[in-house]
C-alpha positions in Angstrom: 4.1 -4.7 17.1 2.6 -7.5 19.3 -0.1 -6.6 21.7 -2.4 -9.0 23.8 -6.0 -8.4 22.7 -7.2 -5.3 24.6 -9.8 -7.4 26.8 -6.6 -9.1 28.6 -4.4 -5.5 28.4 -4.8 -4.6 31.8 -4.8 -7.8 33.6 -1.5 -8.7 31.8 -0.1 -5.4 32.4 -0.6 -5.8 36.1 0.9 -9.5 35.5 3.7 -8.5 33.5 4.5 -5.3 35.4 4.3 -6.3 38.4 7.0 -9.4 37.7 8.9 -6.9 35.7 9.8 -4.4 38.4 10.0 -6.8 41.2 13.1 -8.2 38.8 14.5 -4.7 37.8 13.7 -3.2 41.3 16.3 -5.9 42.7 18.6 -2.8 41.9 18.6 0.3 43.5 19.5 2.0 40.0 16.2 1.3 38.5 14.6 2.6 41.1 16.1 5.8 41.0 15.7 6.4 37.2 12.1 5.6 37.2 10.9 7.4 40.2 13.6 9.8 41.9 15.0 11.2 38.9 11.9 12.4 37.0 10.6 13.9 40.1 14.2 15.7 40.4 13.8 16.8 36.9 10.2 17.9 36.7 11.7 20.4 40.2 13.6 22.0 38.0 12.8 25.4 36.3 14.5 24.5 33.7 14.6 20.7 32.9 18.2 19.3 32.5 20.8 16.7 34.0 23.8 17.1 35.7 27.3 15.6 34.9 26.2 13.0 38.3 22.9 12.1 37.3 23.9 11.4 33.4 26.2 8.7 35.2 23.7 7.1 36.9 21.5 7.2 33.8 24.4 4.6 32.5 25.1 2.9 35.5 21.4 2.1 35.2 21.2 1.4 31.7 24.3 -0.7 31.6 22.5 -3.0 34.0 20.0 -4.0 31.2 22.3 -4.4 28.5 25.5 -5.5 27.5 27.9 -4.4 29.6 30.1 -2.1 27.8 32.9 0.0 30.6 34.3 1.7 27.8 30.5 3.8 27.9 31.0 4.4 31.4 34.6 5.8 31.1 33.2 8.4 28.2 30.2 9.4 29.9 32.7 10.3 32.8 34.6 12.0 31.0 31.9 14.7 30.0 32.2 18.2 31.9 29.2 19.4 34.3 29.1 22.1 32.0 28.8 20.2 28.8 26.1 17.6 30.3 24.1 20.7 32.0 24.2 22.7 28.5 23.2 19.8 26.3 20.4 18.6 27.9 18.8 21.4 28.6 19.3 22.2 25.1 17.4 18.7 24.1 14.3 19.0 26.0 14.1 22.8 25.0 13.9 21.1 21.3 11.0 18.7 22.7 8.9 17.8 20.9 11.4 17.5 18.3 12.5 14.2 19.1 14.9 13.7 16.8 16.8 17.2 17.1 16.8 16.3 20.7 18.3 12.9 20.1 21.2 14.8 17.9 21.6 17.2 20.6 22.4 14.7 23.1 24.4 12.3 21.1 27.4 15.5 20.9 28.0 14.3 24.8 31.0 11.8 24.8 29.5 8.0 25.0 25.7 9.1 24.2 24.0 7.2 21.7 20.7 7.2 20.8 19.9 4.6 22.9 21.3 6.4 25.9 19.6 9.7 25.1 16.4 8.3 24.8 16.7 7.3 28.1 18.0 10.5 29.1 14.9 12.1 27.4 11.9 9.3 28.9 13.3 10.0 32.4 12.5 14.3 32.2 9.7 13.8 29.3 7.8 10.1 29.4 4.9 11.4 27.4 6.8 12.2 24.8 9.4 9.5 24.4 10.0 5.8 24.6 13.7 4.1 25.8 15.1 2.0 23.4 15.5 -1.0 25.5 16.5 -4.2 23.6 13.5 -6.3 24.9 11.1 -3.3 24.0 12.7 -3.0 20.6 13.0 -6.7 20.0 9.4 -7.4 20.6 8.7 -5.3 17.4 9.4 -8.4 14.6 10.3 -5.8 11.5 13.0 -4.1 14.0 14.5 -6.9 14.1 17.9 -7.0 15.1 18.3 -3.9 17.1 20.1 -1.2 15.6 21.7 1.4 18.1 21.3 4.1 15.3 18.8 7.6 15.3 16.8 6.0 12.3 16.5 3.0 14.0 15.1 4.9 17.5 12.8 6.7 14.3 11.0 3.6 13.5 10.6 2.3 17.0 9.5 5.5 18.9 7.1 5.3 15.6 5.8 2.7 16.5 5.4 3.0 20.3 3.4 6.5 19.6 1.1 4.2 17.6 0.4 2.0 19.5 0.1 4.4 22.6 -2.6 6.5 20.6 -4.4 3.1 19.6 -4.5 2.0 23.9 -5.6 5.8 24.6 -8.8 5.3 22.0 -9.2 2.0 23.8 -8.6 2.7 27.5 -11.2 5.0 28.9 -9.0 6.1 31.3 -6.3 7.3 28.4 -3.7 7.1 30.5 -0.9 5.5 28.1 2.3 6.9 27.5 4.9 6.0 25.0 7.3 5.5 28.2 4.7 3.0 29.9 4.0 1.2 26.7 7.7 0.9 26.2 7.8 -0.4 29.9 5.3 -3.0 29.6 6.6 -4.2 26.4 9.9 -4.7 28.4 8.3 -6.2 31.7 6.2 -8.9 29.2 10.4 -9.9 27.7 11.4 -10.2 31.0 8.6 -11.8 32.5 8.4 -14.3 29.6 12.0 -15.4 30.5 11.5 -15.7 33.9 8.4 -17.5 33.8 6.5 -18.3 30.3 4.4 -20.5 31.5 2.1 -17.6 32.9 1.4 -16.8 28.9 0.4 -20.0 27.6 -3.1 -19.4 27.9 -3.0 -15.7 26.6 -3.2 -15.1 23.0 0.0 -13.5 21.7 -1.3 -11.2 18.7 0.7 -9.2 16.1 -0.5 -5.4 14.5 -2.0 -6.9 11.6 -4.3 -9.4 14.6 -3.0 -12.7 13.6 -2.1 -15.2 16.3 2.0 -15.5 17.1 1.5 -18.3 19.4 3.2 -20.6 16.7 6.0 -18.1 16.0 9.7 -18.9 16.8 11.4 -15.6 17.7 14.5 -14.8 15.5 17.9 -15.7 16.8 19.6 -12.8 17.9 23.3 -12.2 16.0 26.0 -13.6 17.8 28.8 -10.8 18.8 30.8 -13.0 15.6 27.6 -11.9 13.7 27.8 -8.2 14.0 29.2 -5.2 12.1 32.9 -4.7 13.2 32.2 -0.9 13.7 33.8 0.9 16.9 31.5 4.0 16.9 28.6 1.2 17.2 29.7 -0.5 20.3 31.2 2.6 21.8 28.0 5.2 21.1 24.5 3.5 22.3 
């Protein structure tokens, strides 16, 4: 996993973060999966979703990704009942990660990707997203696979890394949703405007410097498995 060297973590944090939610904040959907929805969830007696708020959860994610209405239409097509049910069902299985991800990937149009950010919203000390930029930032899980073993290895490696920042970070205040946030805000940030990075040593898990590295070229859509659960279940 790349990290800056902890002496620059929470200046480029700030940097990155900051850049990072002024460009996802540009819609109102990001704002209400990172701040209203947790709070509405954390209300609850009983931590769950409804059929309404599972859409959004899409609606939101879909504006990060590849844009994919067939996911929309499924999700949709869920009953109140079903959505209610099932994720109470997954965050009752907390911290069982995995069973939870199983649970929630029986909903029409949930993948893994999609339950984990049905899980970060209601539980972000326990579980990361799987946002392509957080995943891709991670050179061995490289290309992203939408599948449960591949959300294994990255929430993996997130956890890691969170535990290493806590043992760092006097103030242990790291969570495997924020580290997966600020791996995201550095992708975006770097797109938007590397030159900010240029003097800031890039540096990988084993500490050796990435500066010279050419990131891997991402698979065209030519390039990919030809599998319909794949592009219809993320």
């Amino acid at each position: 996993m790349y990290i800056f060297e902890f002496s620059q973590t929470h200046f480029m944090f700030i940097v990155v973060l900051c850049i990072g939610i002024e460009y996802s904040c540009r819609c109102s959907k990001s704002v209400r999966f990172q701040e209203e929805l947790p709070a509405a969830i954390s209300a609850r007696s009983k931590c769950s979703l409804t059929h309404a708020e599972l859409v959004k959860i899409m609606e939101w994610k879909l504006t990060k990704g590849k844009f994919r209405p067939r996911l929309q239409q499924l999700i949709g097509s869920n009953s109140e009942e079903a959505v209610q049910s099932s994720t109470s069902k997954a965050f009752g299985l907390l911290p069982d990660v995995q069973a939870a991800i199983t649970e929630l990937c029986k909903l029409k149009g949930v993948g893994p990707a999609t339950a984990s950010a049905v899980l970060a919203a209601g539980a972000p000390g326990e579980v990361a997203f799987m946002a392509d930029e957080a995943v891709e930032s991670i050179a061995e899980l490289r290309p992203v696979e939408y599948t449960a073993k591949h959300y294994a290895l990255f929430l993996q490696k997130i956890l890691n890394k969170t535990s290493q920042l806590n043992k760092a970070d006097g103030q242990r205040d790291w969570t495997p949703h924020r580290v997966e946030q600020c791996l995201w805000a550095w992708a975006v940030a770097n797109q938007i405007q590397p030159s900010l990075f240029q003097e800031f040593r890039l540096m990988d898990a084993t500490h050796t410097s990435l500066a010279n590295q050419k990131p891997e070229k991402r698979k065209t859509a030519d390039e990919e498995p030809s599998k319909r659960q794949k592009t219809e279940r993320s």
